[in-house]
C-alpha positions as CSV (number, residue, x, y, z in Angstrom):
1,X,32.3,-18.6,-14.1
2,X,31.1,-20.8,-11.3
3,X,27.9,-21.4,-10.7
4,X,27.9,-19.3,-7.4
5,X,30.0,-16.2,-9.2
6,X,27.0,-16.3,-11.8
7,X,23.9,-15.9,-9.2
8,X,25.8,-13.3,-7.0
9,X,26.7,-11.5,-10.4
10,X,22.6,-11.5,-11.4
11,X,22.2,-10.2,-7.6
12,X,24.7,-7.6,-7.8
13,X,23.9,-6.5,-11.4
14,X,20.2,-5.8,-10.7
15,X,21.3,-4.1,-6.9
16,X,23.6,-2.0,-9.5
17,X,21.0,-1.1,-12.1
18,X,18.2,0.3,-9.3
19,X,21.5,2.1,-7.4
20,X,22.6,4.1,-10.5
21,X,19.0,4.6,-11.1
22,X,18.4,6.2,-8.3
23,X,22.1,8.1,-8.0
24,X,21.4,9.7,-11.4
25,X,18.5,11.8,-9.1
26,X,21.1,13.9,-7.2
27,X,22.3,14.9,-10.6
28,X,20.0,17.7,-10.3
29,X,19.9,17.7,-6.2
30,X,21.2,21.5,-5.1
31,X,21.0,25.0,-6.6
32,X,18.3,27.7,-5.9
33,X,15.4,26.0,-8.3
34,X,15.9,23.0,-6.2
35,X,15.4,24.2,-2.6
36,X,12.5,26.7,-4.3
37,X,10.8,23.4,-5.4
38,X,11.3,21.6,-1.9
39,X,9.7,24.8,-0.1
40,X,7.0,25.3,-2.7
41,X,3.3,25.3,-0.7
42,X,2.4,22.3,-3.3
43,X,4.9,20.6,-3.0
44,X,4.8,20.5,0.9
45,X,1.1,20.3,0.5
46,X,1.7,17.0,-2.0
47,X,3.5,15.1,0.6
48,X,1.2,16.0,3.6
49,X,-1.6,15.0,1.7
50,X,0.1,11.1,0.2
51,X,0.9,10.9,4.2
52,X,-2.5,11.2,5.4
53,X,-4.6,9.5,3.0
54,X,-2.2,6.5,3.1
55,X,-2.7,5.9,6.3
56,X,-6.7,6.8,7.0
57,X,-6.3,4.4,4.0
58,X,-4.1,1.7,5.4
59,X,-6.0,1.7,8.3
60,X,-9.1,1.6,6.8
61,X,-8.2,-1.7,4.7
62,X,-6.6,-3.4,7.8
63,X,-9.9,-3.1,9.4
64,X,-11.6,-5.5,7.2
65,X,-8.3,-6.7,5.8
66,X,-7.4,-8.5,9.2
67,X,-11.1,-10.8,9.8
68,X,-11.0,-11.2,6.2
69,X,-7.3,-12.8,6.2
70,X,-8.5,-14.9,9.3
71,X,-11.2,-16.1,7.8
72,X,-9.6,-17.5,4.8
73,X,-6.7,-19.3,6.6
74,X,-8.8,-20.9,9.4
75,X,-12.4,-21.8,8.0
76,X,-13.9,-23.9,5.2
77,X,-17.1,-22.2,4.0
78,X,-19.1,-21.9,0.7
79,X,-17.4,-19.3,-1.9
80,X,-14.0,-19.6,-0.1
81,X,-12.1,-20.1,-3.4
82,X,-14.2,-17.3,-5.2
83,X,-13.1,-15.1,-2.3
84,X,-9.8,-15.9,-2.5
85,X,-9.3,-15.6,-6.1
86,X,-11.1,-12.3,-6.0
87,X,-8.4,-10.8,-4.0
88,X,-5.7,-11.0,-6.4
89,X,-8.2,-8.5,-8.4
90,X,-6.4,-5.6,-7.4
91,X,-2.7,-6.8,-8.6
92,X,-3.9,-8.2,-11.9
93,X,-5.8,-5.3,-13.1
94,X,-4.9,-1.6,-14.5
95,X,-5.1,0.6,-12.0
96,X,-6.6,3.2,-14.2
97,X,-9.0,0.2,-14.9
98,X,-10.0,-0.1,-11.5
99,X,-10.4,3.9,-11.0
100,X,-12.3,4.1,-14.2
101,X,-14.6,1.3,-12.7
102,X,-15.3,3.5,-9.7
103,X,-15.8,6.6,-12.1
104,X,-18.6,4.0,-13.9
105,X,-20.2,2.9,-10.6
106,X,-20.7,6.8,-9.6
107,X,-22.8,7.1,-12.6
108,X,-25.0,4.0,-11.8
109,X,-28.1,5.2,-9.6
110,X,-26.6,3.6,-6.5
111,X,-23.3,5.8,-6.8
112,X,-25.3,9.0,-7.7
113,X,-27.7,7.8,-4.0
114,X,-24.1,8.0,-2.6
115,X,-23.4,11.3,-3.9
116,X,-26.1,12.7,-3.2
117,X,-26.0,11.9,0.3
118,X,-23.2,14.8,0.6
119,X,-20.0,11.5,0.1
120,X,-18.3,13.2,-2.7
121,X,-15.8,11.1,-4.0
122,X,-15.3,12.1,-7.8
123,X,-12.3,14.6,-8.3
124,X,-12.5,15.0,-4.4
125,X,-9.9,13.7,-1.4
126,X,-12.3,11.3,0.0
127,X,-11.4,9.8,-3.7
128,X,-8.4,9.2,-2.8
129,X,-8.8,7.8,0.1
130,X,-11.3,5.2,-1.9
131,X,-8.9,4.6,-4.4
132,X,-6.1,3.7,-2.5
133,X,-8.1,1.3,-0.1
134,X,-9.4,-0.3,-3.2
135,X,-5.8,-1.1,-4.2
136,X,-4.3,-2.2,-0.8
137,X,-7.1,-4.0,0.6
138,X,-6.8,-7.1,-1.0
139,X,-3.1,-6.9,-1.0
140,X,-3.3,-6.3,3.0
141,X,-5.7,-9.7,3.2
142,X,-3.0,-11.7,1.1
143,X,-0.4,-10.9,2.7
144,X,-1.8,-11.0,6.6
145,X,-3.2,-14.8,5.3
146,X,0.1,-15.3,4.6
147,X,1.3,-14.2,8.1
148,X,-1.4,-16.6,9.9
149,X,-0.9,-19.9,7.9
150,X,2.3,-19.8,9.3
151,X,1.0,-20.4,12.8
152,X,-0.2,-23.8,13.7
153,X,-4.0,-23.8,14.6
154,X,-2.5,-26.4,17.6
155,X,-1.7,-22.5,19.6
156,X,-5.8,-21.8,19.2
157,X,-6.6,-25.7,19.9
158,X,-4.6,-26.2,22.7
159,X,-6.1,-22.3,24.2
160,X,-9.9,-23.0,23.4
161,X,-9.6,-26.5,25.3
162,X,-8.3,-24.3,28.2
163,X,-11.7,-22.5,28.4
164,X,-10.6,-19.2,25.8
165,X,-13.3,-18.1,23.9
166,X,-12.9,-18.0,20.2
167,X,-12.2,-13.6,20.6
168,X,-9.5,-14.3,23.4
169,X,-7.8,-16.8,21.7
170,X,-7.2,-14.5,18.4
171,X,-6.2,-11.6,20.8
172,X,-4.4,-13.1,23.6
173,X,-2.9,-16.2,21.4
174,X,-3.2,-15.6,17.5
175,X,-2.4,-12.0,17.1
176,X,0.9,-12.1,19.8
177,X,2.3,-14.9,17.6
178,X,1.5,-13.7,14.1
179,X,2.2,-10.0,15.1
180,X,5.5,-9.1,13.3
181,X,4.5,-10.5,9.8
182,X,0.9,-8.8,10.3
183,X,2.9,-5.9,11.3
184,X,5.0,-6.2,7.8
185,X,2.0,-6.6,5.6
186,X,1.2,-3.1,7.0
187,X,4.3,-1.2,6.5
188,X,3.6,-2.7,2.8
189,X,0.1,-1.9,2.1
190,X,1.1,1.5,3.8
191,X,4.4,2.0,1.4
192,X,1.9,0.5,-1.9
193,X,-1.3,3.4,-0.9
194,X,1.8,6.2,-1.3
195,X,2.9,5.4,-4.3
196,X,-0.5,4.5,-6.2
197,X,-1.1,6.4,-8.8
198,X,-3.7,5.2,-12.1
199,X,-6.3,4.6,-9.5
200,X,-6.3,7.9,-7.6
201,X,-5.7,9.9,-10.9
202,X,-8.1,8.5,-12.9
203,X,-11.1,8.7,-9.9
204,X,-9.8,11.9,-7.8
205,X,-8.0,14.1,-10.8
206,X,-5.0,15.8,-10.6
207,X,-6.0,19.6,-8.9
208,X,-2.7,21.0,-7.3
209,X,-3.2,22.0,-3.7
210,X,-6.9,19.3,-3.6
211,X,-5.9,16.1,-5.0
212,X,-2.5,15.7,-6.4
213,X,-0.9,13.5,-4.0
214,X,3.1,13.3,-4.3
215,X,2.6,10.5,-7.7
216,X,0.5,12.7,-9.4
217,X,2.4,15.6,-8.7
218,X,5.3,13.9,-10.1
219,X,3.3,13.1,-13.2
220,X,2.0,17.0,-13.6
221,X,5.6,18.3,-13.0
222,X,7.5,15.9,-15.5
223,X,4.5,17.2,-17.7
224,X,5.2,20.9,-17.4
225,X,9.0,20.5,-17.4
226,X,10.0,21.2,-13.5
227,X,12.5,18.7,-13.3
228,X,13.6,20.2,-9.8
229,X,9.6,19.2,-8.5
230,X,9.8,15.7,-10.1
231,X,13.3,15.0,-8.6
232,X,12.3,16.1,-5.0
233,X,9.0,14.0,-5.0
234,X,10.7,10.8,-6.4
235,X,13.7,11.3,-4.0
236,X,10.8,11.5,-1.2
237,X,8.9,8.6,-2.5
238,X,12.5,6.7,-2.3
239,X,13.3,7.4,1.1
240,X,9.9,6.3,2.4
241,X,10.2,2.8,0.4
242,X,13.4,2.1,1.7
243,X,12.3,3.2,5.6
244,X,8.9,0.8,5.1
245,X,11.1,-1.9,3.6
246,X,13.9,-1.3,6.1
247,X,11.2,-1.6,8.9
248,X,9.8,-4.8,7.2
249,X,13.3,-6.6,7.9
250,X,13.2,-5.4,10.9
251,X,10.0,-7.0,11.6
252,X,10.6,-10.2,10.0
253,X,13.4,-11.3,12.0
254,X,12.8,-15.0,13.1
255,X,12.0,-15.8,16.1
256,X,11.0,-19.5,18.0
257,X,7.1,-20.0,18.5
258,X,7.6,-22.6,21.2
């Protein structure tokens, strides 16, 4: 085999080995239990509420996620490596680790003041919320750093000695020309807040119709034998990966900066 025949092979075998994967769902797509299942209040309630806590937490993470990732590719300031390093947190530790952690810190006197204070976030939606923005944030940062080292600082220079202050020369120069990858690490952090799970289980439970978002409904269904539930959920969680990766290429079409 040649040398090309053997690296298409490893690209088509793994393209194979997801396709089948997934194919094998419709197996049990159809039939009475299946469309009882797809029109089931919790199941519809499941997928509403992955949606909206996604995004509130998508958006929520891009917030700081966006200064943050700025900050690291343009300035040199005290703790920069610490910071950096820290993000990668998220992507190197358990995810029931990092929900667990928040179930520790609500027990410490400060998360009991925040409690108290009427925020309930233990076994409660705004949990969600929390644990998903805990997992995407520092993804988001990464991977909207990676979007701005990729244009040349020469864009700001060259704007600033025009007489643009340093906030119209991120929004009228940096963000125009770093907007599709920024837009991509988005759709990502969007598509990686559906489909967490050990975070949002281990912090907000797993209450059908309060907090079981379409992962942990998947979980409690393959749990209680409802094949038809688990089947529907995955197949949604499928389409939604490929239409955030399918608007990622879309997005990440080259294009000339000068």
């Amino acid at each position: 085999m040649s040398f090309r025949g053997a690296m298409i092979g490893a690209a088509l075998g793994i393209f194979l080995f997801y396709l089948v994967l997934i194919f094998s769902l419709f197996y049990f797509v159809g039939g009475k239990g299946f469309w009882e299942a797809l029109l089931n209040p919790y199941t519809l309630y499941s997928i509403r509420l992955s949606l909206t806590a996604a995004t509130l937490a998508t958006f929520l993470a891009i917030l700081i996620a966006l200064p943050s990732a700025y900050a690291l590719s343009r300035f040199d300031f005290r703790g920069k490596s610490l910071i950096d390093a820290f993000l990668e947190i998220p992507l190197i530790l358990s995810p029931i680790a990092l929900g667990a952690s928040f179930l520790v810190f609500f027990n410490t006197p400060l998360g009991n003041l925040i409690q108290n204070k009427g925020i309930f976030f233990v076994f409660e939606v705004p949990g969600i919320i929390l644990a998903q923005f805990a997992t995407v944030a520092g993804l988001a940062t990464r991977l909207m750093k990676a979007s701005l080292d990729e244009i040349s600082p020469r864009y700001e220079a060259v704007a600033r000695s025009l007489g643009s202050s340093p906030w119209q020369t991120f929004y009228l120069i940096t963000l125009p020309l770093s907007f599709r990858g920024l837009l991509a690490s988005v759709i990502l952090s969007w598509a990686k807040a559906v489909g967490e799970f050990g975070a949002t289980v281990t912090l907000a439970g797993a209450m059908p119709g309060k907090t079981e978002t379409m992962p942990i409904a998947i979980f409690t269904a393959l749990a209680s034998a409802n094949i038809e539930k688990s089947v529907i959920l995955i197949l949604v969680l499928v389409l939604l990966g490929i239409l955030a990766l399918y608007g990622v290429r879309l997005t990440g079409k080259k294009f000339r900066y000068d």
